[in-house]
C-alpha positions in Angstrom: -35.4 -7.0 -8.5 -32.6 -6.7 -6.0 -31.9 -3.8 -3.7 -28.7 -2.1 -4.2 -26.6 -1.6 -0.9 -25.8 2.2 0.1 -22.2 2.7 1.7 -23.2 5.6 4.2 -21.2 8.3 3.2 -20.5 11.3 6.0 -22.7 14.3 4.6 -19.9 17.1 5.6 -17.0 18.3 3.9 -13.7 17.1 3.9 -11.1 19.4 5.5 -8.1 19.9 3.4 -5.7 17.2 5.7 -8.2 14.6 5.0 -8.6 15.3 1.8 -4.9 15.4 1.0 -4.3 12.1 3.1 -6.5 10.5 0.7 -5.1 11.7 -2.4 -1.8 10.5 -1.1 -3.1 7.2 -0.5 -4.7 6.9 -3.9 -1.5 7.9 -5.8 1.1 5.6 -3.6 -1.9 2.7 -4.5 -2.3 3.4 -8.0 1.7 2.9 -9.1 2.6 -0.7 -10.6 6.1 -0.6 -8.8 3.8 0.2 -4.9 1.4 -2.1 -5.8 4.0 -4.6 -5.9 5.7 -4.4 -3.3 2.8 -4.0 -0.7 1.2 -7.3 -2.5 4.5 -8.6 -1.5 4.8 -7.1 2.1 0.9 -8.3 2.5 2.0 -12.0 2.7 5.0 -11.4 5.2 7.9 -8.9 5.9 10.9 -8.8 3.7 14.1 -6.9 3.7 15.0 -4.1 0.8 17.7 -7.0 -0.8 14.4 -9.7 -0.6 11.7 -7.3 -2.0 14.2 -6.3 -4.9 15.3 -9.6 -5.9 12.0 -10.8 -5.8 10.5 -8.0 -8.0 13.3 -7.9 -9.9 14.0 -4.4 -8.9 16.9 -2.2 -7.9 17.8 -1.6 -4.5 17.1 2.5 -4.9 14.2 1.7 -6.6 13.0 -0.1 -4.1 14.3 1.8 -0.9 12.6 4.9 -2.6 9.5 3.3 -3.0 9.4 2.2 0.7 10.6 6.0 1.9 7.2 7.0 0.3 4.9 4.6 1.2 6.1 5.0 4.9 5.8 8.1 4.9 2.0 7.9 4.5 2.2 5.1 7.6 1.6 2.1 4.9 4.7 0.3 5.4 6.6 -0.1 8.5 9.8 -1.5 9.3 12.1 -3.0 12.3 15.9 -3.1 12.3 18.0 -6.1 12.8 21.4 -5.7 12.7 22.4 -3.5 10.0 19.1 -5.1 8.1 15.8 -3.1 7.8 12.7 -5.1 7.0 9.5 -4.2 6.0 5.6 -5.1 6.5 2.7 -3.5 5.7 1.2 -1.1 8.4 -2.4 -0.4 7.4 -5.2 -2.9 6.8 -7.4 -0.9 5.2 -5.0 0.0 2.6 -3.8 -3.4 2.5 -7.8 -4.7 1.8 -8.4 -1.8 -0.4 -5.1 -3.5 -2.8 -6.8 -6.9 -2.6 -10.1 -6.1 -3.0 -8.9 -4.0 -6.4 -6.5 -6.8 -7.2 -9.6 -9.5 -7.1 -11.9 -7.2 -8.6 -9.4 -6.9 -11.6 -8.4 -10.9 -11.6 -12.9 -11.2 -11.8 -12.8 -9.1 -15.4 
């Protein structure tokens, strides 16, 4: 019989921030239009025009999509010119996605 692995898990309570943090991160990771975009931004950075003709998407769709998932520090971006473009800023998240993307691609 094989053992089972235990992830340690800290044994006290959450405060509210974390707790919230989390949440956050769950919901920006668990819409198809996020997941998207930061499977995109997880190969290289890409401006707003690149990520929405990629995805097919418009370019409020897609500049409201990035306001959110920078605002939880998931997404950053650098300005050239008149041009923002965007990578991903957290490689937890970021492994997280792919681990949840091959888990998904194994079923």
């Amino acid at each position: 019989m094989l053992r089972e692995e235990k992830i340690p898990f800290e044994t006290e309570d959450l405060d509210e921030e974390i707790l919230f943090l989390v949440s956050q991160t769950f919901k920006a990771i668990s819409d198809p239009t996020r997941i998207r975009i930061l499977n995109l931004l997880s190969k290289r950075e890409h401006s707003v025009n690149e990520i929405g003709e990629t995805l097919n998407l418009k370019q409020s769709t897609v500049s409201h999509q990035l306001s959110f998932l920078k605002n939880l520090r998931l997404v950053k971006f650098r300005r050239e010119g008149t041009t923002l473009y965007y990578s991903q800023d957290d490689e937890h998240v970021m492994a997280i996605l792919q681990q949840t993307i091959d888990h998904a691609k194994h079923n």
